[in-house]
LOSE-199188 format. One record per residue: residue number from 1; residue in three letters; x negated, y, z of N, C-alpha, C, O in turn. Coordinates in steps of 0.02 Angstrom, whole numbers, plus 32768, in hexadecimal, padded with zeros to 4 digits. Example, Ala and Ser with C-alpha at 12.3 -4.5 7.8 and 13.67 -1.06 7.14 Angstrom:
<node i="1" aa="ALA" n_u="7D6C" n_v="7EE4" n_w="8186" ca_u="7D99" ca_v="7F1F" ca_w="8186" c_u="7D6C" c_v="7F5B" c_w="8186" o_u="7D38" o_v="7F5A" o_w="81A7"/>
<node i="2" aa="SER" n_u="7D7E" n_v="7F90" n_w="8162" ca_u="7D54" ca_v="7FCB" ca_w="8165" c_u="7D7B" c_v="8002" c_w="818A" o_u="7D62" o_v="8039" o_w="8192"/>
END
This chain:
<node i="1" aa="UNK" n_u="B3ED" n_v="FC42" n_w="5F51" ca_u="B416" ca_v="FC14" ca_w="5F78" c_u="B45D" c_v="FC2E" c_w="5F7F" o_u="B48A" o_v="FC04" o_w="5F81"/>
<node i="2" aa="UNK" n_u="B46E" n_v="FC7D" n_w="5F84" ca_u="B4A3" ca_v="FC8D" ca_w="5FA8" c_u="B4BC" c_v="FC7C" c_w="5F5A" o_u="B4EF" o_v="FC5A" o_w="5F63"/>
<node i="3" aa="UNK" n_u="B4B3" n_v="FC83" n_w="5F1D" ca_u="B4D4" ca_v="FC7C" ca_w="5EDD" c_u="B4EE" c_v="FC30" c_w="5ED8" o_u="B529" o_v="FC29" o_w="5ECA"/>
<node i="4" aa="UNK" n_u="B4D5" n_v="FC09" n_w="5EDF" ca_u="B4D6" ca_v="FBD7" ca_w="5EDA" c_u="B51D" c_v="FBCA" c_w="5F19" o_u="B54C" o_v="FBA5" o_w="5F08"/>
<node i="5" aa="UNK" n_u="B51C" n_v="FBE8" n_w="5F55" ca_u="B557" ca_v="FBDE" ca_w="5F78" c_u="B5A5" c_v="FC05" c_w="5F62" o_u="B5DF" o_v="FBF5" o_w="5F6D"/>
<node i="6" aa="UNK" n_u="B582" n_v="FC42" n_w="5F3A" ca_u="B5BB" ca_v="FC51" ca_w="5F20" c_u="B5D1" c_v="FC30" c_w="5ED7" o_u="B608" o_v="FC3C" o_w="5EBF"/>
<node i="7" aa="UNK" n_u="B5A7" n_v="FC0B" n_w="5EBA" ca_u="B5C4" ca_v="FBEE" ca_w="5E7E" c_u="B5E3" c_v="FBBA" c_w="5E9A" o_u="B616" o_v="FBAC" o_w="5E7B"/>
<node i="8" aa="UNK" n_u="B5D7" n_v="FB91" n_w="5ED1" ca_u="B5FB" ca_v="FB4F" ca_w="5EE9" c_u="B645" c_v="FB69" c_w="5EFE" o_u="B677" o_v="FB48" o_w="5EF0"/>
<node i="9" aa="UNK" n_u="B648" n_v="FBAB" n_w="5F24" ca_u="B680" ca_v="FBD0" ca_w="5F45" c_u="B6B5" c_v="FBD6" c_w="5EEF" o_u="B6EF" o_v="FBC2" o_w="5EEC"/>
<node i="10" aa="UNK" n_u="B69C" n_v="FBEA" n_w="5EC6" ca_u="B6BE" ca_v="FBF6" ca_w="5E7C" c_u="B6E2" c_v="FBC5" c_w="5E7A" o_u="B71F" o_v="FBC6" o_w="5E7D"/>
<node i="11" aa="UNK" n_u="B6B7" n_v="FB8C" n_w="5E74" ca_u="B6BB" ca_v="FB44" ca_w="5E45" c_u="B70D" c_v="FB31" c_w="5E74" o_u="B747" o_v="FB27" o_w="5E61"/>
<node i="12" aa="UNK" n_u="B6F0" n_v="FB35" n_w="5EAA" ca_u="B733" ca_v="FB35" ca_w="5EE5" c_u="B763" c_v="FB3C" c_w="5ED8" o_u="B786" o_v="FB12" o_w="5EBC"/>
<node i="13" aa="UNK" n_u="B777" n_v="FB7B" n_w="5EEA" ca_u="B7A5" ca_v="FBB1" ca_w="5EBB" c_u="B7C4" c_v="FB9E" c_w="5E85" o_u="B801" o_v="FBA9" o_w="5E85"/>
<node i="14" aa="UNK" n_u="B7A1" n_v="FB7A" n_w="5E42" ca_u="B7A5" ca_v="FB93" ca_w="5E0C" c_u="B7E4" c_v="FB51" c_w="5E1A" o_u="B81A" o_v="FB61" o_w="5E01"/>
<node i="15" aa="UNK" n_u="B7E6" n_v="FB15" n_w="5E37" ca_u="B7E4" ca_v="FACC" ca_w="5E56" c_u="B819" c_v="FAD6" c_w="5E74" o_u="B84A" o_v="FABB" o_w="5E59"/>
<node i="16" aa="UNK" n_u="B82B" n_v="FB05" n_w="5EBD" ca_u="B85F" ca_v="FB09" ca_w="5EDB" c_u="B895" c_v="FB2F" c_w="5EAF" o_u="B8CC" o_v="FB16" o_w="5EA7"/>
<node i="17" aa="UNK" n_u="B888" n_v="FB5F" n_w="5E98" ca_u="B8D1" ca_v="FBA0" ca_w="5E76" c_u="B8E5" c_v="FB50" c_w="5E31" o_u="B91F" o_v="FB42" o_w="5E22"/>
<node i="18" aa="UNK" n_u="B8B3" n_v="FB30" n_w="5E19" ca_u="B8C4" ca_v="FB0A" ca_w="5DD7" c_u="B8F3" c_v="FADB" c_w="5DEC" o_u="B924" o_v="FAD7" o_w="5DC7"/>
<node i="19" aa="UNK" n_u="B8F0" n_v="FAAF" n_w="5E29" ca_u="B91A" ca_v="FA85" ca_w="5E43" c_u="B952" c_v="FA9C" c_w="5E69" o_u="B97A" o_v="FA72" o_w="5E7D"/>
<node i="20" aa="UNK" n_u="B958" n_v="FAD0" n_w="5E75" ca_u="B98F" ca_v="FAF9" ca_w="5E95" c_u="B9B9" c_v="FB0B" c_w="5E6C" o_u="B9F3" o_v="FB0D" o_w="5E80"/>
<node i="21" aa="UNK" n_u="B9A8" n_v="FB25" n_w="5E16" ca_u="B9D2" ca_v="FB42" ca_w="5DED" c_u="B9DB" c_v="FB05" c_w="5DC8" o_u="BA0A" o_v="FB0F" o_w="5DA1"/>
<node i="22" aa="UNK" n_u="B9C8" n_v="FAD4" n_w="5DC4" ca_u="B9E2" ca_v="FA8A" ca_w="5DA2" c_u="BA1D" c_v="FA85" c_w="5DC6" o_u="BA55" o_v="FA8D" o_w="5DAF"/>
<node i="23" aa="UNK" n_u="BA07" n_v="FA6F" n_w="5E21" ca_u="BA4C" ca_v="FA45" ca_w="5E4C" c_u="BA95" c_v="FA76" c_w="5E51" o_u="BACF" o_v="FA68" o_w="5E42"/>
<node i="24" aa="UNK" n_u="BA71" n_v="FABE" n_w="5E70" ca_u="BA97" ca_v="FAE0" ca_w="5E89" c_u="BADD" c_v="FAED" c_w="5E54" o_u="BB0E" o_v="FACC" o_w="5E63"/>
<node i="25" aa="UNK" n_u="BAE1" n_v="FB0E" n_w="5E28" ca_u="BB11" ca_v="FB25" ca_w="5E0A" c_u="BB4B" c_v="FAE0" c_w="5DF7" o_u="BB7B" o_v="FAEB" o_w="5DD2"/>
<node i="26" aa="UNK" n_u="BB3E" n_v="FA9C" n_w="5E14" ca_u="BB70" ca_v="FA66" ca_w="5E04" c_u="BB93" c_v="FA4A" c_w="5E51" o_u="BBBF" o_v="FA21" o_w="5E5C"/>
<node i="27" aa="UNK" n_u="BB66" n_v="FA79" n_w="5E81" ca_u="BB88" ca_v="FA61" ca_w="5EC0" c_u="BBC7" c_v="FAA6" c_w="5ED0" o_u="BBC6" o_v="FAE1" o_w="5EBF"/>
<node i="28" aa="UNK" n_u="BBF9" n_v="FA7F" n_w="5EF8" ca_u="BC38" ca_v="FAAB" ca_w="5F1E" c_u="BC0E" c_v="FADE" c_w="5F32" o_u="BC30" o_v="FB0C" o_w="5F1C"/>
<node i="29" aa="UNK" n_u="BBE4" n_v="FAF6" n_w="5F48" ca_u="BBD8" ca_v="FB2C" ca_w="5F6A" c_u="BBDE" c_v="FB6A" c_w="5F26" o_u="BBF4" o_v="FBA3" o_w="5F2C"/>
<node i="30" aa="UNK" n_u="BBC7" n_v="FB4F" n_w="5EEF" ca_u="BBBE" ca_v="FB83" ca_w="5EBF" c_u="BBF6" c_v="FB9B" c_w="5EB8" o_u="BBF2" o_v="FBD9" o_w="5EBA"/>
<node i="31" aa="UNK" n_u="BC49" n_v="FB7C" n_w="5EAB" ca_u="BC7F" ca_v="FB98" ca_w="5EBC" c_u="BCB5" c_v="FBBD" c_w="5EE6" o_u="BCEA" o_v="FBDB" o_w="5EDB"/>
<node i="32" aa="UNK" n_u="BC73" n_v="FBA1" n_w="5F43" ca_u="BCA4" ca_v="FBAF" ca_w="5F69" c_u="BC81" c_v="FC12" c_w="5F68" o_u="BC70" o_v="FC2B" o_w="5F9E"/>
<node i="33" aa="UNK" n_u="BC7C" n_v="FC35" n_w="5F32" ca_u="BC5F" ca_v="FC74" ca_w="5F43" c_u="BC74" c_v="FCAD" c_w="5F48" o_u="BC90" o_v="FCBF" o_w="5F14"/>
<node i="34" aa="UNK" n_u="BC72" n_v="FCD2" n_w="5F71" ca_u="BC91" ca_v="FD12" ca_w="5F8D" c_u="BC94" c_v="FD40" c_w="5F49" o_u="BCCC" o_v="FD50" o_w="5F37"/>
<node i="35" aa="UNK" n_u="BC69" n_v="FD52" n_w="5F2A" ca_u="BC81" ca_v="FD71" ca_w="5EE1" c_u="BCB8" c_v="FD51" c_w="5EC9" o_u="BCF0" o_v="FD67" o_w="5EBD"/>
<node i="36" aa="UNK" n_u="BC9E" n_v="FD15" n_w="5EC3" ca_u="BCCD" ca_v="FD04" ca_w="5E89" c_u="BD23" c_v="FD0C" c_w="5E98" o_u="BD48" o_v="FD0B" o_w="5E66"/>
<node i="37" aa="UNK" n_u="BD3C" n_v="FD14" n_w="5ED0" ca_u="BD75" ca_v="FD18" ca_w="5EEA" c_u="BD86" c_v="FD4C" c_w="5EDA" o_u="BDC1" o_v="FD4C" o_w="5EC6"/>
<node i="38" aa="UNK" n_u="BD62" n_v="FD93" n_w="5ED8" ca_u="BD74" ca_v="FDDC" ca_w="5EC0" c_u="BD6F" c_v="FDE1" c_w="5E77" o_u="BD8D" o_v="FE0A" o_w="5E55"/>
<node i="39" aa="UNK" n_u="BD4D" n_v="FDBB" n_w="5E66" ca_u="BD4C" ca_v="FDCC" ca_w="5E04" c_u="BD77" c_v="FD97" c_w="5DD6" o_u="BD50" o_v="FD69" o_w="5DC8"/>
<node i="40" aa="UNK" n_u="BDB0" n_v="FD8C" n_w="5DBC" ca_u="BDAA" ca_v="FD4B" ca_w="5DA4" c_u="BD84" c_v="FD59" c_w="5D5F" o_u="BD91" o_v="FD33" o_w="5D30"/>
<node i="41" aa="UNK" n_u="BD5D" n_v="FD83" n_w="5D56" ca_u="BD42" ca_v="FD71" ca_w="5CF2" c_u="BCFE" c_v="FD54" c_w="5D23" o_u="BCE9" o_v="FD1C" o_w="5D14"/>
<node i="42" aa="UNK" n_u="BCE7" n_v="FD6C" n_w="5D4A" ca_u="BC9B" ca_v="FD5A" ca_w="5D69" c_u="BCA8" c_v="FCF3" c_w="5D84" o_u="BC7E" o_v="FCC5" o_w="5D83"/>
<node i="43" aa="UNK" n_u="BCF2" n_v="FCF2" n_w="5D9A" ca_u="BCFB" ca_v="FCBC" ca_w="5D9E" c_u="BCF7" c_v="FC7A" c_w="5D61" o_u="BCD4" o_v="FC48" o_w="5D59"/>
<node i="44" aa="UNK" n_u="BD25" n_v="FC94" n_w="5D44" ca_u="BD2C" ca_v="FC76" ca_w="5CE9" c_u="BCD7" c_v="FC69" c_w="5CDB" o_u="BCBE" o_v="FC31" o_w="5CE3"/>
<node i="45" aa="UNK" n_u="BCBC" n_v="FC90" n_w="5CCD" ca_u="BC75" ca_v="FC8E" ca_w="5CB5" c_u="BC56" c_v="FC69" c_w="5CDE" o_u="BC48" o_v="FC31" o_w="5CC7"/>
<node i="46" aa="UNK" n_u="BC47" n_v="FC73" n_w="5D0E" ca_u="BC24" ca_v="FC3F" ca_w="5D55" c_u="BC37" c_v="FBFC" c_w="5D64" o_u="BC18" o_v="FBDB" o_w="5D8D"/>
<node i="47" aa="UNK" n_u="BC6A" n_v="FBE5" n_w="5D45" ca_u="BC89" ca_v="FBBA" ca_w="5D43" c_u="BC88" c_v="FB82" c_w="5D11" o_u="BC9A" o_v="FB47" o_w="5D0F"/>
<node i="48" aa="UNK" n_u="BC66" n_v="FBB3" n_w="5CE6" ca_u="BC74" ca_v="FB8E" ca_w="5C93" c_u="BC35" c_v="FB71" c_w="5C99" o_u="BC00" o_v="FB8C" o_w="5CA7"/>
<node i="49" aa="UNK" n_u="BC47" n_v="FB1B" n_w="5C84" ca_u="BC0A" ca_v="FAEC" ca_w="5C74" c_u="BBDE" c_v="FB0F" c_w="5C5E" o_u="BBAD" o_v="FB17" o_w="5C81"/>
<node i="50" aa="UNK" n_u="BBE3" n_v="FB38" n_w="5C0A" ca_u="BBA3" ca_v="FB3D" ca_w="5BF6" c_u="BB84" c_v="FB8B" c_w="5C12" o_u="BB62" o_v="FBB2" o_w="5BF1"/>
<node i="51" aa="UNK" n_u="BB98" n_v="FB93" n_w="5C4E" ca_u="BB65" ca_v="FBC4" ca_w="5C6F" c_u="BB44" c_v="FB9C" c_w="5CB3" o_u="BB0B" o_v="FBA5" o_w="5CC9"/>
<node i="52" aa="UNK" n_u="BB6D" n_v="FB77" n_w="5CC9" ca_u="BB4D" ca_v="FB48" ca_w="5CE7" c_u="BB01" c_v="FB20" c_w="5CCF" o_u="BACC" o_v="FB15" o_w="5CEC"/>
<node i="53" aa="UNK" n_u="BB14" n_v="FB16" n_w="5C9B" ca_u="BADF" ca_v="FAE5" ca_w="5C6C" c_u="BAA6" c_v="FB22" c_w="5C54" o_u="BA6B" o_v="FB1D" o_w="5C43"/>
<node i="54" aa="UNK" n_u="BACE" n_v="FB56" n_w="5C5B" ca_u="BA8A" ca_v="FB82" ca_w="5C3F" c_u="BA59" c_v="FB91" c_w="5C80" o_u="BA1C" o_v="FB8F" o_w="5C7B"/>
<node i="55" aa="UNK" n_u="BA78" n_v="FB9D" n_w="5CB4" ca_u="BA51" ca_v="FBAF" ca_w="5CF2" c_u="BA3A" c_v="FB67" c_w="5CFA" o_u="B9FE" o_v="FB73" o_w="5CF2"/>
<node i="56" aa="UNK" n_u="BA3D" n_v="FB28" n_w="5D03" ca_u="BA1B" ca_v="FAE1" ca_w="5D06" c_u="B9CF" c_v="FAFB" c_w="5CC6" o_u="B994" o_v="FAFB" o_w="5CD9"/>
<node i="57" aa="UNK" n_u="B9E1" n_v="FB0E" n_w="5C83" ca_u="B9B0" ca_v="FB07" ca_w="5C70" c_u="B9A2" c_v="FB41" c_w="5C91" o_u="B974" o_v="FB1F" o_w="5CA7"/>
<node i="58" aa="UNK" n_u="B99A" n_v="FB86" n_w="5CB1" ca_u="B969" ca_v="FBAD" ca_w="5CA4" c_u="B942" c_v="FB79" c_w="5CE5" o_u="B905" o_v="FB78" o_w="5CDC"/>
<node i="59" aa="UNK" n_u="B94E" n_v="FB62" n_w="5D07" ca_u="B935" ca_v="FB23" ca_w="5D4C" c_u="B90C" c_v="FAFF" c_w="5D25" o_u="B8D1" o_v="FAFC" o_w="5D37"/>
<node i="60" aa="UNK" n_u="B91D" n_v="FAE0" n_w="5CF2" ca_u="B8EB" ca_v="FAA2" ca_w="5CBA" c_u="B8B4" c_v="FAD3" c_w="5CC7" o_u="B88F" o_v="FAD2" o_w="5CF8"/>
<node i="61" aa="UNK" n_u="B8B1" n_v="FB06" n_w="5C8B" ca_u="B887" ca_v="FB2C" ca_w="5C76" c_u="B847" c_v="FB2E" c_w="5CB3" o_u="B80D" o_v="FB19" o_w="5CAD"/>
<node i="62" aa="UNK" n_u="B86A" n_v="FB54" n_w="5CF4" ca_u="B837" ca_v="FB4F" ca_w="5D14" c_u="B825" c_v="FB20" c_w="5D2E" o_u="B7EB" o_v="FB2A" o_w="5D41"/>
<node i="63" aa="UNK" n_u="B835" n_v="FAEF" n_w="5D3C" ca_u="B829" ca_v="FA9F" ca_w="5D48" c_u="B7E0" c_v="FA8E" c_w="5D27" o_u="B7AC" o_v="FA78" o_w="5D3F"/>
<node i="64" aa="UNK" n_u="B7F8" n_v="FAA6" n_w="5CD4" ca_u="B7D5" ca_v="FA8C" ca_w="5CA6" c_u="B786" c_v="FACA" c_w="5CA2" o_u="B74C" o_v="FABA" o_w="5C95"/>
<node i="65" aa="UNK" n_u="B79C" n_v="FB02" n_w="5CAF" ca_u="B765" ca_v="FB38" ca_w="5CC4" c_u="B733" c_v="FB20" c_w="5CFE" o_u="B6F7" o_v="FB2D" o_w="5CF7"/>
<node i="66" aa="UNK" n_u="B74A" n_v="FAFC" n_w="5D39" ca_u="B734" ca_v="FAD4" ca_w="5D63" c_u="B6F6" c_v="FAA8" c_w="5D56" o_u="B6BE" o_v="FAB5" o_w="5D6D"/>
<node i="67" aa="UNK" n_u="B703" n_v="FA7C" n_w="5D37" ca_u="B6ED" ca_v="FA3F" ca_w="5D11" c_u="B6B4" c_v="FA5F" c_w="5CF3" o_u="B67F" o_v="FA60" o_w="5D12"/>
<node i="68" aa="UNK" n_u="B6BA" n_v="FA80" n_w="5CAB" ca_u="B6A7" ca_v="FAA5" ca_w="5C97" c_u="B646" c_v="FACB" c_w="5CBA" o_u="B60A" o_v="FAC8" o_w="5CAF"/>
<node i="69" aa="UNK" n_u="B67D" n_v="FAEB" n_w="5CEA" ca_u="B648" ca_v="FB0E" ca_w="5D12" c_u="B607" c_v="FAD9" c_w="5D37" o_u="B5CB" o_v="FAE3" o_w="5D3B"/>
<node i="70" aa="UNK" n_u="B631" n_v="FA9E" n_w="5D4F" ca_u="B600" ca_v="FA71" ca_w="5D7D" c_u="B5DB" c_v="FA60" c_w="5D58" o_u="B5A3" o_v="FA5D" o_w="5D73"/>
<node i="71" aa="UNK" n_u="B5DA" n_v="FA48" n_w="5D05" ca_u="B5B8" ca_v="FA2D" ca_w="5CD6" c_u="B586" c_v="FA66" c_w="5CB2" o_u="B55C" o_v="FA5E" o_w="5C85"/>
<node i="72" aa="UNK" n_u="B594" n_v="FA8C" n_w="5CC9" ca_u="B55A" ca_v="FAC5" ca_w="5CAF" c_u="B51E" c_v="FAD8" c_w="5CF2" o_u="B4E6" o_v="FAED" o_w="5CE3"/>
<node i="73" aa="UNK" n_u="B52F" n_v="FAD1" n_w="5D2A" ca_u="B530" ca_v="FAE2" ca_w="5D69" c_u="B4DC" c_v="FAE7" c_w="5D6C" o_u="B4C1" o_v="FB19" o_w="5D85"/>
<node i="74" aa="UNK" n_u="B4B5" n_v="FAB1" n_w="5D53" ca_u="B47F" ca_v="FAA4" ca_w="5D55" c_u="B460" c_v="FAE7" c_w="5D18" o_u="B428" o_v="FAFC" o_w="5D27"/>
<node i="75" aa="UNK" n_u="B472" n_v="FAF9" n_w="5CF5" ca_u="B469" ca_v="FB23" ca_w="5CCE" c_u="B45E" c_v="FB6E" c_w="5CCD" o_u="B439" o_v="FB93" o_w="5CAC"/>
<node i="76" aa="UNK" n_u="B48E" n_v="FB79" n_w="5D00" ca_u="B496" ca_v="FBC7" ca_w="5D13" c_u="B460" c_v="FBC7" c_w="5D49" o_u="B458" o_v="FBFF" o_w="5D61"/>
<node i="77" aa="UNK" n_u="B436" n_v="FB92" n_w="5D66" ca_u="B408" ca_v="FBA8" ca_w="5DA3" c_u="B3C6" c_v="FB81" c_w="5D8E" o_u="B3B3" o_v="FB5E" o_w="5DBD"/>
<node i="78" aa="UNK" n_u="B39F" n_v="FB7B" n_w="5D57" ca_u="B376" ca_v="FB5E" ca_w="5D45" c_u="B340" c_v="FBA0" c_w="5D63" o_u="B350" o_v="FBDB" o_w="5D64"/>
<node i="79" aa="UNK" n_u="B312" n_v="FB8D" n_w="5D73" ca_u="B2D3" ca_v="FBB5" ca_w="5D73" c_u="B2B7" c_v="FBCF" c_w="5D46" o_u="B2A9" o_v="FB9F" o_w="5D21"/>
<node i="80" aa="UNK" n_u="B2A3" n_v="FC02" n_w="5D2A" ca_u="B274" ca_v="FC23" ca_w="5CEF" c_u="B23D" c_v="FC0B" c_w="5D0E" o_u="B205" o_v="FC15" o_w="5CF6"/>
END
């Protein structure tokens, strides 16, 4: 039973960080950031669409690890 609560706790997880690294990196907050004010190369880079777009996909990925997982779900807890 307790497995089964921690695979749901995963699936969670896997669900919240995936939709966080999709939205987050296209909202103002991602710019308004205290690093980035002290570095400008950390700025430049953090800034740049396609690192943006890369952190959105590593978010897909687990989105898609998500999915993934629920569709096997029945699988990993079958009875011998």
């Amino acid at each position: 039973m307790i497995n089964k609560i921690l695979f749901v706790i995963y699936i969670l997880y896997c669900f919240e960080v995936g939709i966080f690294l999709v939205i987050f990196p296209w909202m103002r907050l991602w710019e308004q950031n205290l690093l980035l004010e002290y570095s400008p190369y950390l700025r430049f880079v953090f800034l740049n669409n396609f690192f943006r777009g890369a952190v959105s996909g590593l978010g897909l990925a687990n989105l898609m690890l998500g999915v993934w997982e629920i569709a096997h779900f029945q699988q990993y807890f079958r009875k011998a």
